[in-house]
TIVOLUM-867088 format. One record per residue: x, y negated, z negated of N, C-alpha, C, CB in turn; residue number from 1; chain. Coordinates in steps of 0.2 Angstrom, whole numbers, plus 2048, in hexadecimal, padded with zeros to 3 digits. Glycine has a CB too. Layout:
BEGIN
SITE  nx  ny  nz cax cay caz  cx  cy  cz cbx cby cbz   i ch
SITE   X   Y   Z   X   Y   Z   X   Y   Z   X   Y   Z NUM  A
...
This chain:
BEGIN
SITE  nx  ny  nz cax cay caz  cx  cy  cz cbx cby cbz   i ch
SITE 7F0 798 80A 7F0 79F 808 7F8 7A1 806 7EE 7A4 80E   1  A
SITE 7F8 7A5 7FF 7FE 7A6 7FD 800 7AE 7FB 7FD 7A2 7F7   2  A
SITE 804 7B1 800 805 7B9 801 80A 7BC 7FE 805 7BB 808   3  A
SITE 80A 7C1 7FB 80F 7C4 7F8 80F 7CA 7FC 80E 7C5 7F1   4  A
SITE 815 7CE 7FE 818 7D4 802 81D 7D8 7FC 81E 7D2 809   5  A
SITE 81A 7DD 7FC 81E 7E3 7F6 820 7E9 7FC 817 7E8 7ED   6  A
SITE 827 7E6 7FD 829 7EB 7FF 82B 7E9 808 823 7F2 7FD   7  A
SITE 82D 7E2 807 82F 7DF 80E 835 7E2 813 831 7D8 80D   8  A
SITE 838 7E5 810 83E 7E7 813 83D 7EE 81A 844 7EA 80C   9  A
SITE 836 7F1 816 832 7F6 81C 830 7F2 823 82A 7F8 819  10  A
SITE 830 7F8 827 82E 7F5 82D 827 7F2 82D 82F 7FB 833  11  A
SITE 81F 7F5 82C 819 7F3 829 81A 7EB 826 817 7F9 822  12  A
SITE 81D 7ED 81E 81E 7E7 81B 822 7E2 81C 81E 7E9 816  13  A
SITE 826 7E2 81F 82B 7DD 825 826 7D9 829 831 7E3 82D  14  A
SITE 823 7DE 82D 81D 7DB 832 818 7D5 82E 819 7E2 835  15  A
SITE 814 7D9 82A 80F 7D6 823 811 7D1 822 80E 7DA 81C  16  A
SITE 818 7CF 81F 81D 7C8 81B 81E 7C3 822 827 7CB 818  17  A
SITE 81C 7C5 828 81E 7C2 82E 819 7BF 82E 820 7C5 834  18  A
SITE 813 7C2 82F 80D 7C1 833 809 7BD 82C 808 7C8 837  19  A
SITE 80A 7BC 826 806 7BA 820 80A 7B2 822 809 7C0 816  20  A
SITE 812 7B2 825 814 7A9 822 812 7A7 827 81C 7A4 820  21  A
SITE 80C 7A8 82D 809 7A4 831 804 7A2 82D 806 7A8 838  22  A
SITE 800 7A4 828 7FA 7A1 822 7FD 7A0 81D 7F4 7A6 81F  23  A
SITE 803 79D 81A 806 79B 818 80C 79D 813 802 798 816  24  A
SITE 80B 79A 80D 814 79D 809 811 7A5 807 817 798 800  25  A
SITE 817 7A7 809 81A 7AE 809 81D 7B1 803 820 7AF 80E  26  A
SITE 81E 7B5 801 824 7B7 7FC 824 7BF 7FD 821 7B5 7F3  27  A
SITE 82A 7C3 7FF 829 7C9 802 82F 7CA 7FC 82B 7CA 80B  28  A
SITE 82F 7D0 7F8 833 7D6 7F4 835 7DA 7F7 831 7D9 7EF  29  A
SITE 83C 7DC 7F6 840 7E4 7F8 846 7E7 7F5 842 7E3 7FE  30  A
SITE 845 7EC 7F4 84B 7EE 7F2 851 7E8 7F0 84E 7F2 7F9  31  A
SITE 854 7E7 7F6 85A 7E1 7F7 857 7DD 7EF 85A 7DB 800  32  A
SITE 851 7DC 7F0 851 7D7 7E8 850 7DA 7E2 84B 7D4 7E7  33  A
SITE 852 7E1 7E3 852 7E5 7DC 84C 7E8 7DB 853 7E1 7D7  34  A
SITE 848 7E8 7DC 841 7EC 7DE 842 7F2 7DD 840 7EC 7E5  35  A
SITE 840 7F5 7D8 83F 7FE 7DB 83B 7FD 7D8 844 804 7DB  36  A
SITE 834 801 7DC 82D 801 7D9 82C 808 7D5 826 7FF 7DF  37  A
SITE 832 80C 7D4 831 811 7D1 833 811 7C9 835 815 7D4  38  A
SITE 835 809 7C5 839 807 7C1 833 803 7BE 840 803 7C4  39  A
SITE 832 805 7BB 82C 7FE 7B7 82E 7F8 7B5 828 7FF 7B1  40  A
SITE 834 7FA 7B1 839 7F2 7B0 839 7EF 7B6 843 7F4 7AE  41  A
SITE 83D 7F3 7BB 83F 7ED 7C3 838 7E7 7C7 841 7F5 7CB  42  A
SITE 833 7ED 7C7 82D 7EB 7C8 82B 7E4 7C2 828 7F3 7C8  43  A
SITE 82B 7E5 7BB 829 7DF 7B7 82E 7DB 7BA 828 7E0 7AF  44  A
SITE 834 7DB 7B9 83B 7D9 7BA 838 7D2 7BF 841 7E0 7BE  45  A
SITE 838 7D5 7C5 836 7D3 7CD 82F 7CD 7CC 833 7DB 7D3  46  A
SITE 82C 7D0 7CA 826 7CD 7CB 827 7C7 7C7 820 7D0 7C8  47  A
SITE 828 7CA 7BF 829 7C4 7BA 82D 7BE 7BD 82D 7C5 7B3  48  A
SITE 831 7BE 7C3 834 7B8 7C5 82E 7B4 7CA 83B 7BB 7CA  49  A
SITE 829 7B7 7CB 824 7B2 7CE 821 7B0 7CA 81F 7B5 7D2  50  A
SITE 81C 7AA 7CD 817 7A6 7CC 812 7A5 7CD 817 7A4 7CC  51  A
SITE 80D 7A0 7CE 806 7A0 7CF 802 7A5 7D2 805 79A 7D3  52  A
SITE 7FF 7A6 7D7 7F8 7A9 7DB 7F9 7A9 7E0 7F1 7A5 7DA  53  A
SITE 7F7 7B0 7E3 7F8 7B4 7E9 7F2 7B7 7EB 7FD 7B9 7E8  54  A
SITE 7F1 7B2 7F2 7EA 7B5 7F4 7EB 7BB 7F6 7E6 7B2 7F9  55  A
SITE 7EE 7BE 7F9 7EE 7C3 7FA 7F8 7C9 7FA 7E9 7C3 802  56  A
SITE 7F7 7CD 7F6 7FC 7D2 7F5 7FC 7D7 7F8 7FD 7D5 7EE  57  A
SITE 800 7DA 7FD 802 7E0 801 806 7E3 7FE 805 7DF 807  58  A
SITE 804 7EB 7FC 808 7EE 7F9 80B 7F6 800 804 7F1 7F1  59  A
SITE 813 7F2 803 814 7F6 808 819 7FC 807 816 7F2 80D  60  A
SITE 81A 7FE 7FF 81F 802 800 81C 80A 800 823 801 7FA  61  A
SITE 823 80E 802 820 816 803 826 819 804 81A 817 80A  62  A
SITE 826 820 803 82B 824 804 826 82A 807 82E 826 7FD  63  A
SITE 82C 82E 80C 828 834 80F 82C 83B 80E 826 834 818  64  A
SITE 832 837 80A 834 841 809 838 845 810 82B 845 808  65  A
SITE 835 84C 80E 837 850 812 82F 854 811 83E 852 810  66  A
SITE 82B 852 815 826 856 817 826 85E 815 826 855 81D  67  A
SITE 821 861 814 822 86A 811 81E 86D 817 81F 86D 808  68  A
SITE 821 872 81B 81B 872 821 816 879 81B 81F 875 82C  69  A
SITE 818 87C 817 818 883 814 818 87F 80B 81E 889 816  70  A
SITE 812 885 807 815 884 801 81C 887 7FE 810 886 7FD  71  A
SITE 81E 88C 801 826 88E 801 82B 888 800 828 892 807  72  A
SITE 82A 881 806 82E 87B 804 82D 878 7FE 82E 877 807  73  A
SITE 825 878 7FA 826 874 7F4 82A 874 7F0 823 875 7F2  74  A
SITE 82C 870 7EE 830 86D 7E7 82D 868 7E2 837 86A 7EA  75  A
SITE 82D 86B 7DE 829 867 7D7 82D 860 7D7 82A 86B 7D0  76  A
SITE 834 860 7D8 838 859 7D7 836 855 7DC 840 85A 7D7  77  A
SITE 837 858 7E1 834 853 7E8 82E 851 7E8 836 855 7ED  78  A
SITE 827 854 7E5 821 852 7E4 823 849 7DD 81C 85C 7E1  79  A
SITE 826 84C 7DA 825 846 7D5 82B 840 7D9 827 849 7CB  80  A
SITE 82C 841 7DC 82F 83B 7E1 82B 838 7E3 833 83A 7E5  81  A
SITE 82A 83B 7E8 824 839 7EB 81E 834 7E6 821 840 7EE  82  A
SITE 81A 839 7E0 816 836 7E0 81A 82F 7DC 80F 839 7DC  83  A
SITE 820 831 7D9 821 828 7D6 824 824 7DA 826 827 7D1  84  A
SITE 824 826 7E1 826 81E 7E6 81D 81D 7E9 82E 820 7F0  85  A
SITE 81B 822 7EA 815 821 7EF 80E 81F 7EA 813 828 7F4  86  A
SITE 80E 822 7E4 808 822 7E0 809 81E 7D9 805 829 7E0  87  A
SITE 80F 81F 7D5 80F 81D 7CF 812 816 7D1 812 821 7C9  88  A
SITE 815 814 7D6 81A 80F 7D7 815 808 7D9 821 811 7DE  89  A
SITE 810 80A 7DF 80B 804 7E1 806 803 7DA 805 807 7E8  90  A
SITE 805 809 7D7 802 807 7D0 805 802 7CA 800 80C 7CD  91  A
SITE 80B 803 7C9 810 7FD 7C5 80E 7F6 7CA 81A 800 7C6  92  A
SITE 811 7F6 7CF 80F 7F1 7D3 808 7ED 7D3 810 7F3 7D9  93  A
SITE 803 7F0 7D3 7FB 7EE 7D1 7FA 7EC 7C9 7F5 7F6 7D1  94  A
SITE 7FE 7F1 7C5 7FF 7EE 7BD 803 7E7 7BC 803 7F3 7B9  95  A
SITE 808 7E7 7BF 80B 7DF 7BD 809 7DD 7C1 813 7DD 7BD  96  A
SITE 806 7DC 7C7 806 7D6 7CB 7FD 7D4 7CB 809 7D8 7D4  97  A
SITE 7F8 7D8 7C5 7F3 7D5 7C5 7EF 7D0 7C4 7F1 7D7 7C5  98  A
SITE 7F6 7CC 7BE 7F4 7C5 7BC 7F6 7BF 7C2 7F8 7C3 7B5  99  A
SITE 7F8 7C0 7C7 7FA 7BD 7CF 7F2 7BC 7D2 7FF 7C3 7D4 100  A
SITE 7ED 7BF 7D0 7E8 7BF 7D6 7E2 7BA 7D1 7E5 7C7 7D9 101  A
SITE 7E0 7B7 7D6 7DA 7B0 7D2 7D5 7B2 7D1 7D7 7A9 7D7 102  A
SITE 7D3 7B0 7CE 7CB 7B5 7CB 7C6 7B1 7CF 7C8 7B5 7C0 103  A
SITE 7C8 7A9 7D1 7C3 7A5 7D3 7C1 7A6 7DC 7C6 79C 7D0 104  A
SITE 7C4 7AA 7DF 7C2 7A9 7E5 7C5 7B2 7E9 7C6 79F 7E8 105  A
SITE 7C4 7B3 7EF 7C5 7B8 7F2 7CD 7B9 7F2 7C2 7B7 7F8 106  A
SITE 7CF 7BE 7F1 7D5 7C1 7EF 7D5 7C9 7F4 7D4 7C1 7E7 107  A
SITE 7D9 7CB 7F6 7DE 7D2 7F7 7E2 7D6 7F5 7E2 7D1 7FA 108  A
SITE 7E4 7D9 7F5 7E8 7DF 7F2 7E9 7E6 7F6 7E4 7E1 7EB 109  A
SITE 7EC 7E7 7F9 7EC 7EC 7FF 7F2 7F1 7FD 7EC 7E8 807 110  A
SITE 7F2 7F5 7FE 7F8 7FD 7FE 7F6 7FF 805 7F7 804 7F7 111  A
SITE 7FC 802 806 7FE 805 80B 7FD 80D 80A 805 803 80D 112  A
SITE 7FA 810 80C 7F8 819 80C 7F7 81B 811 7F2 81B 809 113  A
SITE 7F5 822 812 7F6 826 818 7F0 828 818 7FA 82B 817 114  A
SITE 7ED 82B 820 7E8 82C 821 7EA 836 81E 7E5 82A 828 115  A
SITE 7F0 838 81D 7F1 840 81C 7F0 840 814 7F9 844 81F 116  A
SITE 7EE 83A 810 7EC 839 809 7E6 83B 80A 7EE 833 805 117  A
SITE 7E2 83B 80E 7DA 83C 80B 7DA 845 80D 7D2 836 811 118  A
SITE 7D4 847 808 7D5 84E 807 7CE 851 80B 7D6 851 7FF 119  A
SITE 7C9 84B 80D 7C5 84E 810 7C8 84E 819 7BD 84A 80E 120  A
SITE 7CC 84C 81B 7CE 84A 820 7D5 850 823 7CE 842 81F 121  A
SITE 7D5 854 81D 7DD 857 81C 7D9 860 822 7E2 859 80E 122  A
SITE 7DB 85F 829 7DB 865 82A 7E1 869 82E 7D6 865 82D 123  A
SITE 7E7 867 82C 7EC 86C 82F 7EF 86C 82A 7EF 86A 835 124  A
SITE 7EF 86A 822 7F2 86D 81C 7FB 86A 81D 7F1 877 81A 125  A
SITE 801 86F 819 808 86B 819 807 863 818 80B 86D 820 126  A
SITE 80E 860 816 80E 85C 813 80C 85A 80D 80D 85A 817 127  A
SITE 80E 85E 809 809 860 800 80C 858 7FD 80E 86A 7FA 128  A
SITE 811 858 7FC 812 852 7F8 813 84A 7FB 819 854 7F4 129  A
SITE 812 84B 801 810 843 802 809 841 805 816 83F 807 130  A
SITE 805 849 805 7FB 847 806 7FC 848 7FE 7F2 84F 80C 131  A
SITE 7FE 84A 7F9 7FA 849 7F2 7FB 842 7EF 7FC 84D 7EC 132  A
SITE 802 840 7F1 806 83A 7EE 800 834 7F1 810 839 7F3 133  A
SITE 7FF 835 7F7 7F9 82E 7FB 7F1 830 7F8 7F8 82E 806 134  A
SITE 7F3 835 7F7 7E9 837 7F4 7EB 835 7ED 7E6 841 7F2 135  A
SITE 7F1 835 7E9 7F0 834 7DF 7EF 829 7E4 7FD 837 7D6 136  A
SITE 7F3 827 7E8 7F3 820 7E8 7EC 81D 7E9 7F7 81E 7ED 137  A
SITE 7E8 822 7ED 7E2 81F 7F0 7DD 81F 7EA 7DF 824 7F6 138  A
SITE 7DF 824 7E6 7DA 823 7E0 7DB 81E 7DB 7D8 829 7DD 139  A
SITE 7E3 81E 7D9 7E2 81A 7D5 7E1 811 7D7 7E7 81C 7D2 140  A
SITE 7E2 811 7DD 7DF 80B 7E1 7D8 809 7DF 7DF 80E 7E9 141  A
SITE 7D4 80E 7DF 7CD 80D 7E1 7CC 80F 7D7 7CA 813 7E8 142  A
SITE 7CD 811 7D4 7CC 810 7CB 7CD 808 7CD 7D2 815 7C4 143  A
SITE 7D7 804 7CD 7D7 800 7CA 7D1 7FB 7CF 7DE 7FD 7C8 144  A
SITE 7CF 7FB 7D3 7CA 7F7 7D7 7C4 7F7 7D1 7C6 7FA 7DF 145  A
SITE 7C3 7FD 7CE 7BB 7F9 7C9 7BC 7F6 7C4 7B7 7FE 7C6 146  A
SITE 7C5 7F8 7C1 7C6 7F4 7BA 7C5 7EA 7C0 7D2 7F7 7B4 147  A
SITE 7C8 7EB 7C3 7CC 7E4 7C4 7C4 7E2 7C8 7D4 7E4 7CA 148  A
SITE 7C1 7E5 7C8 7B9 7E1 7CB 7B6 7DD 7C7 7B2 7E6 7CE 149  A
SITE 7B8 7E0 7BE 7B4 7DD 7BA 7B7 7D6 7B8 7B3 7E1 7B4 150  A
SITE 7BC 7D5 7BA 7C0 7CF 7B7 7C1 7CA 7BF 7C9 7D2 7B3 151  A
SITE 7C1 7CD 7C4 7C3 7C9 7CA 7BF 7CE 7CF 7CB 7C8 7CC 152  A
SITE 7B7 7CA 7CE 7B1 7CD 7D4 7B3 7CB 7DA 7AA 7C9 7D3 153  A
SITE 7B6 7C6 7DB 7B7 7C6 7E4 7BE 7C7 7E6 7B4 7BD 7E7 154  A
SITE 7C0 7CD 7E3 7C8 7D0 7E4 7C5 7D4 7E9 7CD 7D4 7DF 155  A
SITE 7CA 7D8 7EE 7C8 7DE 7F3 7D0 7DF 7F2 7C5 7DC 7FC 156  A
SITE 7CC 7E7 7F0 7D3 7EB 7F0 7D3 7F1 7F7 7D4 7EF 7E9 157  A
SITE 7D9 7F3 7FA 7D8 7F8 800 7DE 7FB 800 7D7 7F5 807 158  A
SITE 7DE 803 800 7E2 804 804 7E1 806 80C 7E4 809 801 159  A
SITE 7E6 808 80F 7E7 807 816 7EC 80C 81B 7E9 7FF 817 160  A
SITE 7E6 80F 81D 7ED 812 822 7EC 80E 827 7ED 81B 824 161  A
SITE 7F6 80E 82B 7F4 809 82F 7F5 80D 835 7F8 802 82E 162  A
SITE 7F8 813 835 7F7 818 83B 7FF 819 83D 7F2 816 842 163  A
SITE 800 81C 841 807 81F 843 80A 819 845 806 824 849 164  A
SITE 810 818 83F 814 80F 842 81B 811 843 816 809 83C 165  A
SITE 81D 80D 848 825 811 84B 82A 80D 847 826 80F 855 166  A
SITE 82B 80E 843 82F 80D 83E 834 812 839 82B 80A 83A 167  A
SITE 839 811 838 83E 815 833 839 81C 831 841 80F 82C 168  A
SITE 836 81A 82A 832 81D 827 830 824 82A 82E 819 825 169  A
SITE 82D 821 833 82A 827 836 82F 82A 83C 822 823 839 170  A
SITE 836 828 83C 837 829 842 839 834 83F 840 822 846 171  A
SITE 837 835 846 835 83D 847 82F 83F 848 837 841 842 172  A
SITE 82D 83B 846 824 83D 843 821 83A 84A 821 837 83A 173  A
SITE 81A 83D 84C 815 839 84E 818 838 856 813 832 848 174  A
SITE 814 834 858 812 832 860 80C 82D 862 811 83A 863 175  A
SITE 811 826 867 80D 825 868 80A 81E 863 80A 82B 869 176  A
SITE 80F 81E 85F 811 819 859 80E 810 85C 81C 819 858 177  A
SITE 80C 80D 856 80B 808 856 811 803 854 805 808 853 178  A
SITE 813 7FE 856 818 7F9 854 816 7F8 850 81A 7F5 857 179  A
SITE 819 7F7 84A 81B 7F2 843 815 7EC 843 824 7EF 844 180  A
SITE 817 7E7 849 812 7E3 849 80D 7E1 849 812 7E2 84A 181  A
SITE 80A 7E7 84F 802 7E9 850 800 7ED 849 802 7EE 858 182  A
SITE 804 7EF 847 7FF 7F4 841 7FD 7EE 83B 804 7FC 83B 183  A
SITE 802 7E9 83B 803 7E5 836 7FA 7E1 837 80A 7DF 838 184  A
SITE 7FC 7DD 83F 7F7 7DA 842 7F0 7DE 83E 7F8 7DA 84B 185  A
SITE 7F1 7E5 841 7E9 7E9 842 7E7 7E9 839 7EA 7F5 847 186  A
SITE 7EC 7EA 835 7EB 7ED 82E 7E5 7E4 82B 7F6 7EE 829 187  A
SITE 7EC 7E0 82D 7E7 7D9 82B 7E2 7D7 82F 7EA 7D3 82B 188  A
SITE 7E0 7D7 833 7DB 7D6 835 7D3 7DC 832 7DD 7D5 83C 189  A
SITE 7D5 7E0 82E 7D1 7E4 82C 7CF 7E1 823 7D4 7ED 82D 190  A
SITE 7D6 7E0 81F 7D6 7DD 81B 7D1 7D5 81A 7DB 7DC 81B 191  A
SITE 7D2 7D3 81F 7CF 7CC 821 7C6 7CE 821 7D3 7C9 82A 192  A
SITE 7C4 7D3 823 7BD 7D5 825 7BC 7D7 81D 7BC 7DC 82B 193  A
SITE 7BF 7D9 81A 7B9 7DD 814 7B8 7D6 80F 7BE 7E5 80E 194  A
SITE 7B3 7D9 80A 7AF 7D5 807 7B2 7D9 7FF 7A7 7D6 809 195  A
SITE 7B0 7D6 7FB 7AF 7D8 7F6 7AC 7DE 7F3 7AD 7D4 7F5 196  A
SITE 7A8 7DF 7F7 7A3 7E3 7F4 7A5 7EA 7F7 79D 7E0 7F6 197  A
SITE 7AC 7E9 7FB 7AE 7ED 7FF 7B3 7F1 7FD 7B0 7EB 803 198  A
SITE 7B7 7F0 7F5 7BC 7F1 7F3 7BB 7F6 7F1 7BE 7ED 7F0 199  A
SITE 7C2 7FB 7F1 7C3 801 7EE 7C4 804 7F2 7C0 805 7EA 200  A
SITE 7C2 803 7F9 7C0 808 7FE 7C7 80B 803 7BB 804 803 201  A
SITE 7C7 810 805 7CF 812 809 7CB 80F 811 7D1 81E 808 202  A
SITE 7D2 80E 816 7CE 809 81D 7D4 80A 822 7CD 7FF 81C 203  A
SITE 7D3 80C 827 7D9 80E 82C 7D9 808 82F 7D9 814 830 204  A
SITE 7DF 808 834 7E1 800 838 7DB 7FF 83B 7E8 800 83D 205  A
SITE 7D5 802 83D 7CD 800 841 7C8 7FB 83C 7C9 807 844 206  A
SITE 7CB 7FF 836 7C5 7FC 831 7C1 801 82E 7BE 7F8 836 207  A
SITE 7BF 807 832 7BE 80C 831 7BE 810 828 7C2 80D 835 208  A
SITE 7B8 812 826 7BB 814 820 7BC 81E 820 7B5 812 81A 209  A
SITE 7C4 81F 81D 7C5 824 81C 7C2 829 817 7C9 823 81D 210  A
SITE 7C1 82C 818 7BF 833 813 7C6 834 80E 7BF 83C 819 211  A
SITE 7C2 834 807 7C8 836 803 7CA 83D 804 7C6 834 7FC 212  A
């Protein structure tokens, strides 16, 4: 098995690049490598230095901002950050890296999203620009799953919330946090369960499907 990590330098994606070279070669991207998935140059840039076929691609990057508890905090600037690290940035990443995946056998493709991105599930409101930023990701997630079904039927695409991780990204946040490792562990082993026929779908670290 051959894994690629977008965005290894994260605590999530640290863990993922760890637990993927137990199944074999690894290749984890970050920043440090020039990486900014907000750049479409950097993103072709990066990639174009790979080669062959990747059973499965983890896409671990994410930004959270500064939370708005009120629409009074909104800021239009800080909404389009957001969505270009959290939503237009995994989607550059899906665009160059989809000639990486084999058309001839089971394949992966996973992003990292939130469960505060789904809107049937949104009941204490605040946090305007990083639930829309994971909602624009989750959909465009689930469009490219139908282009990429016609050309690679036995791909599975997912996003994934992996639940409260005690890492950088979340420290302030939350309670009760899962380690880096265990979400890694809990995320793949849900990955590992779906089918094909399963793709597009949003899935929390149980398996679980979430409400858009």
């Amino acid at each position: 098995m051959r894994s690629l990590v977008i965005g290894a330098s994260g605590g999530i994606g640290g863990a993922f690049q760890k637990l993927l070279a137990e199944r074999g070669e690894t290749i984890g991207l970050k920043r440090s490598d020039g990486l900014d998935v907000t750049d479409e140059a950097s993103v072709a840039r990066c990639l174009d230095a790979l080669d062959g076929q990747f059973d499965m691609i983890v896409v671990a990057t994410g930004a959270l901002g500064t939370p708005e508890k009120t629409l009074k905090s909104f800021s239009a600037d800080a909404f389009a950050r957001q969505i270009a690290v959290n939503a237009a940035g995994p989607a550059l990443v899906l665009k160059h890296a989809l000639r990486f995946l084999p058309r001839d056998r089971r394949c992966v493709l996973a992003v990292l999203s939130a469960r505060v991105g789904s809107i049937g599930d949104n009941r204490l409101g605040g946090w305007y620009s990083y639930r829309a930023s994971k909602a624009a990701l989750n959909q465009l997630l689930h469009t490219a799953s139908i282009e990429i079904a016609r050309s690679h039927r036995l791909a599975v695409l997912a996003a994934l919330h992996p639940g409260t991780v005690d890492t950088n990204f979340t420290a302030g946040y939350g309670h009760d946090k899962l380690s880096a490792d265990d979400a890694a562990l809990n995320l793949l082993a849900v990955l590992d369960s779906l089918a094909p026929s399963q793709s597009g779908e949003f899935y929390d670290y149980s398996g679980a499907t979430v409400p858009w």
